[in-house]
Residue, then its C-alpha position, 0 to 999 in steps of 0.5 A: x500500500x503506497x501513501x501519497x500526503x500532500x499538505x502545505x496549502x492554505x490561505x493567502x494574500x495575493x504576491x504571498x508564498x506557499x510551499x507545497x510537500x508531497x510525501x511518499x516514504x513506500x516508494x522510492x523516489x529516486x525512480x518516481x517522476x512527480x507532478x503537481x497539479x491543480x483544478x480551479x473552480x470550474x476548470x479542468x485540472x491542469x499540469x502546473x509543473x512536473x520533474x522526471x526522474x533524469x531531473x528534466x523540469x517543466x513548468x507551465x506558462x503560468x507557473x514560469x518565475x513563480x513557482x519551483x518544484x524541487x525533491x529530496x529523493x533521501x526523504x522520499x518528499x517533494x515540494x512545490x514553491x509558490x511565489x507570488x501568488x495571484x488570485x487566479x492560482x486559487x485551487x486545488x493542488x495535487x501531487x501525482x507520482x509515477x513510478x518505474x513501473x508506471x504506476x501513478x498515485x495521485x495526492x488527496x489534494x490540498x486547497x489553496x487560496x489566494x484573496x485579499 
């Protein structure tokens, strides 16, 4: 049984930071590629950014210069930065991993919200 926990959401105030940990200690996450997600109210879910297990880096157009995604691979976690929050980044936020199997476990999701 692989446990997923994401925390690290909550509320802020628009150009605040949050930073976002997804744990996963059963798999080995040196060979885990993880992803981060969102759905905002009435929108579908989105790639925010995503790393593969050779380190490559995406970002969304929306999440270039703010956010960071980042792992420490000993500590089976991972971590998304968010910087400079805007109001439109209000949603939920899900971790997804996939490992060298090709399995995928995804996060139970953690609410972020940025108002001011």
């Amino acid at each position: 049984q692989v446990r997923l926990v994401e925390s690290g959401g909550g509320f802020v105030q628009p150009g605040g930071s949050l930073r976002l940990s997804c744990a996963a200690p059963e798999l080995s996450f040196a060979n885990t590629a993880m992803g981060w997600y969102r759905q905002g109210p009435g929108k579908q879910r989105e790639l925010v950014a995503d790393d593969d297990v050779d380190g490559i880096v995406n970002y969304s157009d929306s999440a270039k210069g703010r956010f960071i995604i980042s792992r420490d691979n000993a500590k089976s976690t991972g971590w998304l930065q968010m910087n400079r929050l805007k109001p439109d980044d209000t949603a939920i936020y899900y971790c997804k991993l996939t490992d060298d199997s090709g399995r995928q476990f995804w996060g139970q999701g953690t609410q972020v919200t940025v108002s001011s």
